[in-house]
KEKE-3310 file (N, C-alpha, C; in steps of 0.2 Angstrom, whole numbers, plus 5000, padded with zeros to 4 digits):
npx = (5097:5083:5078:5070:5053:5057:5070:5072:5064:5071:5084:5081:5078:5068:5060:5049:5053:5065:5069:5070:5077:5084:5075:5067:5059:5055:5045:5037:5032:5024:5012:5008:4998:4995:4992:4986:4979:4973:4975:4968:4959:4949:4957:4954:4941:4943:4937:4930:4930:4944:4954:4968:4986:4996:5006:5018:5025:5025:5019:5011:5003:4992:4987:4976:4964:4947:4937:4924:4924:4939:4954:4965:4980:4990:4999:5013:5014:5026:5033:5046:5036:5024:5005:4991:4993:4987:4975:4979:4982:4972:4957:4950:4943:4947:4960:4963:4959:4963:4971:4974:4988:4995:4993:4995:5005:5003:5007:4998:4992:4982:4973:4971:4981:4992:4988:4991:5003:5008:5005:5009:5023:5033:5044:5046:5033:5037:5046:5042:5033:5040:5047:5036:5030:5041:5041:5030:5031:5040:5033:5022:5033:5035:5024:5020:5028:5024:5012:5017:5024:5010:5005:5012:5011:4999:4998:5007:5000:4987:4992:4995:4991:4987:4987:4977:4967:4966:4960:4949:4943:4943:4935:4924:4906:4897:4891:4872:4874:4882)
npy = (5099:5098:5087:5094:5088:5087:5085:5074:5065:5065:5058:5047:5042:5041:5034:5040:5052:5053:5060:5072:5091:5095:5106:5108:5094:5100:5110:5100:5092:5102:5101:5090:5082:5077:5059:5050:5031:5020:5001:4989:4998:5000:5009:5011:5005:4992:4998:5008:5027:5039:5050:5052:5048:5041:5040:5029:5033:5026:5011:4997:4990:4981:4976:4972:4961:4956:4940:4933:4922:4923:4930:4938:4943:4957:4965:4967:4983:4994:5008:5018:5014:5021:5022:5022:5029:5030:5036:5047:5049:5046:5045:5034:5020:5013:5000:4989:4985:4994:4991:4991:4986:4989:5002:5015:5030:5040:5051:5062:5066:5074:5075:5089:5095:5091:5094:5108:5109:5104:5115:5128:5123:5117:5108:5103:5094:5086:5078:5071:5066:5055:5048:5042:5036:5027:5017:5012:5007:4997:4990:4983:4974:4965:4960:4955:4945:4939:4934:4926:4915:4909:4907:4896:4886:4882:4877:4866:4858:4856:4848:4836:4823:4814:4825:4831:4821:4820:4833:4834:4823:4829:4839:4836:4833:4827:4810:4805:4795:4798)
npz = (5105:5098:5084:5068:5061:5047:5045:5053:5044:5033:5036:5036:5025:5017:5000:4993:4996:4991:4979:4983:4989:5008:5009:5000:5005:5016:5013:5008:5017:5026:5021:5025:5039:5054:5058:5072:5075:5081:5084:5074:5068:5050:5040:5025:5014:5001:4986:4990:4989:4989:4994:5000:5003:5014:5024:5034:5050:5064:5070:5063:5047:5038:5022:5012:5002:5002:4998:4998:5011:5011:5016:5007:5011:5005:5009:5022:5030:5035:5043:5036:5026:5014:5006:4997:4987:4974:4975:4975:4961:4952:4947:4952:4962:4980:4979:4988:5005:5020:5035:5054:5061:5072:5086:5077:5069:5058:5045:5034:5018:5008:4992:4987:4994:4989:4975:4975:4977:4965:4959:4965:4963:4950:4950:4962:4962:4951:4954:4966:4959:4951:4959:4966:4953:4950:4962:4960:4949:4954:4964:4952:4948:4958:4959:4947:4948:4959:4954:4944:4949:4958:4946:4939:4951:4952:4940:4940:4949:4944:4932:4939:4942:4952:4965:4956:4959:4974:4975:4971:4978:4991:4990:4988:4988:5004:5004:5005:5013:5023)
capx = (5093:5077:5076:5064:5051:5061:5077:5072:5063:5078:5089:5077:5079:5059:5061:5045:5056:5072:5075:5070:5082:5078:5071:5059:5057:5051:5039:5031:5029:5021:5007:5005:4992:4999:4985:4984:4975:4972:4974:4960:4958:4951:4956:4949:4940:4942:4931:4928:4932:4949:4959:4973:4991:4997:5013:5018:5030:5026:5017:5011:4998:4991:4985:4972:4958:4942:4934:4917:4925:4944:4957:4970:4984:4995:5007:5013:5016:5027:5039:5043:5032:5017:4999:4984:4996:4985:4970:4981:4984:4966:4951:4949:4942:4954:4962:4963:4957:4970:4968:4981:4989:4996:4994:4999:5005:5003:5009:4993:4992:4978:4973:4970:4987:4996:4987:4995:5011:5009:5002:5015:5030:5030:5050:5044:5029:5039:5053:5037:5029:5044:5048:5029:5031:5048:5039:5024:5033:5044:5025:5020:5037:5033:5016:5020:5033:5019:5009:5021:5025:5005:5003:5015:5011:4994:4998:5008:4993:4981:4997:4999:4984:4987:4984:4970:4959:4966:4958:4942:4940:4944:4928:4917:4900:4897:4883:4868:4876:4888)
capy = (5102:5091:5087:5096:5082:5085:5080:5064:5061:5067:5055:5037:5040:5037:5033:5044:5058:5052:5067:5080:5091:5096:5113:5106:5088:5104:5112:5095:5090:5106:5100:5082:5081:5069:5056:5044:5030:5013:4995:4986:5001:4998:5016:5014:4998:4991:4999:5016:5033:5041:5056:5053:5045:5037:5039:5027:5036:5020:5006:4993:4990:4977:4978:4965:4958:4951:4936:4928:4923:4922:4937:4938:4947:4959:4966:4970:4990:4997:5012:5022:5013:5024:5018:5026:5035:5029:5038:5056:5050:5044:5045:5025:5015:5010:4994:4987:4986:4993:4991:4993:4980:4990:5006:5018:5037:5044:5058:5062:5072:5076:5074:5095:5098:5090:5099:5113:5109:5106:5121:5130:5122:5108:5104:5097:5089:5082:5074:5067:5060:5052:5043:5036:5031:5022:5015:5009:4999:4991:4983:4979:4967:4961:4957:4951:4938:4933:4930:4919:4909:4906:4903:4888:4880:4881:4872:4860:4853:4854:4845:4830:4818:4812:4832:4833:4816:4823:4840:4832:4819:4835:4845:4831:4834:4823:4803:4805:4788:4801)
capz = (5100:5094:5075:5063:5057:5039:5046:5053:5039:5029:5038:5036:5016:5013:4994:4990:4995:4988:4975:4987:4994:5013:5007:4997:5010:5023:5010:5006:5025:5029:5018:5028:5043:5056:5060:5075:5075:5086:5083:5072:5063:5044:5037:5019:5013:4994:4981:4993:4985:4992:4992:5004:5004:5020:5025:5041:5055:5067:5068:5056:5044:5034:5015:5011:4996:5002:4991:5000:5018:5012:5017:5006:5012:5000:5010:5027:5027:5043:5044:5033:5019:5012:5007:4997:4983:4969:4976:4975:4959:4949:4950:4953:4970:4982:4975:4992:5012:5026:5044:5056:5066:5080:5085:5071:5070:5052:5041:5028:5013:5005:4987:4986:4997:4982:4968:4978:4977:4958:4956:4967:4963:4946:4951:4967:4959:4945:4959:4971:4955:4947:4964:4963:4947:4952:4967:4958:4943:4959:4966:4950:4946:4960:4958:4942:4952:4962:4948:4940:4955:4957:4941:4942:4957:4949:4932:4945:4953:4939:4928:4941:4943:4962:4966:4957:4961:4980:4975:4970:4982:4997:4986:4986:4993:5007:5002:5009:5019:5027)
cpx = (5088:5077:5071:5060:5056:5064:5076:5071:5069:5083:5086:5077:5074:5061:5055:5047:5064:5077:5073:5077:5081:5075:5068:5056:5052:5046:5034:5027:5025:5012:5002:5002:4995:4993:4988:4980:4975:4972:4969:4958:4953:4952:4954:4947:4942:4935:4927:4931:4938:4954:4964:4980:4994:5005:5015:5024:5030:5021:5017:5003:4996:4987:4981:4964:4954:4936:4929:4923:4934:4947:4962:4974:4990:5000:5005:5015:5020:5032:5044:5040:5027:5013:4996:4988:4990:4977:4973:4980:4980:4963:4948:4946:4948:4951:4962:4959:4963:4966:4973:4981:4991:4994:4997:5000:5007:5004:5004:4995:4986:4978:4975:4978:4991:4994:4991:5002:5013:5007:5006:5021:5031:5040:5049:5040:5032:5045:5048:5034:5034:5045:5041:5031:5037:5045:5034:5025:5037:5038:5024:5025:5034:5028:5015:5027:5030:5015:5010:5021:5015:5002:5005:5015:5005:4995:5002:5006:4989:4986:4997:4993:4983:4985:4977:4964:4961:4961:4951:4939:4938:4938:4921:4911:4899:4891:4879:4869:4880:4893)
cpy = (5097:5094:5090:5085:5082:5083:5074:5061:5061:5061:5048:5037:5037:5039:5039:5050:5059:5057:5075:5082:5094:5101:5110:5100:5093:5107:5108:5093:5096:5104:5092:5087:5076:5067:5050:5041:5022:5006:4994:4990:5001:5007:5017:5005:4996:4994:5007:5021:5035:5048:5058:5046:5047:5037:5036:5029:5031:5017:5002:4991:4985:4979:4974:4968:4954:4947:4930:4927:4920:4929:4933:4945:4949:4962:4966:4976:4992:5003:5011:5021:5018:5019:5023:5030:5035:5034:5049:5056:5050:5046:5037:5025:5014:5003:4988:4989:4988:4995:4991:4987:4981:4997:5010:5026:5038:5051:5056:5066:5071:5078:5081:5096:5096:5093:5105:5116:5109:5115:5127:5128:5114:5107:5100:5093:5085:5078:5072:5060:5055:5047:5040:5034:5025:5016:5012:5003:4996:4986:4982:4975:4965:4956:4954:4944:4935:4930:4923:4914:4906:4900:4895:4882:4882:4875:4864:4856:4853:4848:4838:4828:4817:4819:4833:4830:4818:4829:4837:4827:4824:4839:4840:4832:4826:4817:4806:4798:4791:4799)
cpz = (5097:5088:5074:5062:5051:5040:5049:5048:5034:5029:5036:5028:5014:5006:4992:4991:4993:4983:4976:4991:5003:5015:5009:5002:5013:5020:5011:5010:5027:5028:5020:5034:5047:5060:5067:5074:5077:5082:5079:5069:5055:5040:5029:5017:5004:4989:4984:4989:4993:4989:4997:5003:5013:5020:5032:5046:5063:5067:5060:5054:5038:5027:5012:5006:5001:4999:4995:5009:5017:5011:5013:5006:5009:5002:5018:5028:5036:5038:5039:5026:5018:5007:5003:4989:4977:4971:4973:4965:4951:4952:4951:4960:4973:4979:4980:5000:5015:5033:5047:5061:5071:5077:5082:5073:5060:5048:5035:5024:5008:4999:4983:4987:4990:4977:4971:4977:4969:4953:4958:4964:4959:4948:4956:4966:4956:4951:4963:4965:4952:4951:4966:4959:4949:4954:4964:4954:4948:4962:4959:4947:4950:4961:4953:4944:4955:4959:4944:4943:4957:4953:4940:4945:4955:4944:4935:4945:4948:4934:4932:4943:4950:4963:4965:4958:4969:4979:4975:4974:4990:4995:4985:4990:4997:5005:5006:5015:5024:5027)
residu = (UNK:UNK:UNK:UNK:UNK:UNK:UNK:UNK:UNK:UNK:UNK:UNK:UNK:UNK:UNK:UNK:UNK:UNK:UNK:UNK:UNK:UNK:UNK:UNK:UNK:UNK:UNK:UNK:UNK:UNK:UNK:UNK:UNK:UNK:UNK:UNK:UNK:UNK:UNK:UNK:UNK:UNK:UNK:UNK:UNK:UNK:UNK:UNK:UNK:UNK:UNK:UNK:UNK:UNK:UNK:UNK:UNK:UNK:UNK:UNK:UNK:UNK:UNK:UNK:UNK:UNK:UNK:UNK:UNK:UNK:UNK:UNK:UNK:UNK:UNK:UNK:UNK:UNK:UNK:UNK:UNK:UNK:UNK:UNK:UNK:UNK:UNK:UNK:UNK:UNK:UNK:UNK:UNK:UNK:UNK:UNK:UNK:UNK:UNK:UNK:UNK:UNK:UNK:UNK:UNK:UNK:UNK:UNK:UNK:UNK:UNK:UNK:UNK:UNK:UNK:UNK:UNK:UNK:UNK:UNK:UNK:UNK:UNK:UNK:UNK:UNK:UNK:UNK:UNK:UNK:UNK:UNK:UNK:UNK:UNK:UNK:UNK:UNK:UNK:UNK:UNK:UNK:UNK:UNK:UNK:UNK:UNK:UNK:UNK:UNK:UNK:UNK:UNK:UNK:UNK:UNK:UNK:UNK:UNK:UNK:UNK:UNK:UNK:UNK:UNK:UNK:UNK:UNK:UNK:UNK:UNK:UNK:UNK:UNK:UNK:UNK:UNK:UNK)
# end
């Protein structure tokens, strides 16, 4: 007999649905969209307007800041991470770029589908949001750990002379004697 989508998902324990039971799991998935979408991808850029959360059922996906011709890369997202939540959840920009780095298959949910659910049913809403919120204050320790550790190996180099007459002799513009 093949799995329901619930029950697989049921069984892989995606944190975003962690205080679902798998009624309510198969309510909330009725309300996802499952997207294909090709390598190279970028499916929303920084600073674009959004109204969808990303849920990834395979492949994998990248999370990146572009600053003049430098990519910084903020995560790698694969199976079964989600993406986009902050769009369902403001009215803000996206915060990030994502592009995919292999072939992906996606589970969407639309900004509306979710007012739906709140509007139908505030226990499930209140057990989706809670586990956002969870999830949310878990990226920002960590984003505040990687802050720290920046900061440090910043104050480091700017702290120790050899680093910084190397930093300044490596940013030198080049004599007109070549």
């Amino acid at each position: 007999m093949k799995k329901s989508l619930a029950d697989s998902i049921f069984e892989k324990k995606i944190a975003l649905f962690k205080y679902l039971s798998k009624e309510e799991l198969g309510q909330v998935l009725s309300k996802f969209k499952q997207r294909s979408v090709e390598k190279d991808t970028v499916l929303f850029k920084e600073g674009s307007q959004g109204d969808e959360l990303f849920l990834i059922e395979s492949g994998t996906v990248d999370v990146f800041l572009t600053r003049g011709e430098i990519t910084i890369v903020l995560a790698e997202l694969k199976e079964p991470s989600f993406f986009g939540e902050m769009a369902l959840l403001t009215e803000k920009t996206r915060s990030a770029t994502v592009r995919t780095k292999t072939d992906c298959e996606f589970l969407v949910l639309k900004k509306q589908d979710l007012t739906d659910i709140y509007e139908n049913n505030s226990k499930i809403a209140s057990k989706l949001l809670l586990a956002i919120g969870e999830i949310l204050s878990e990226r920002i320790i960590i984003g505040n750990k990687n802050m720290e550790n920046y900061f440090l190996i910043n104050r480091a180099i700017v702290d120790n002379e050899e680093f910084r007459r190397l930093y300044i002799l490596s940013h030198k513009a080049p004599s007109s004697n070549g």
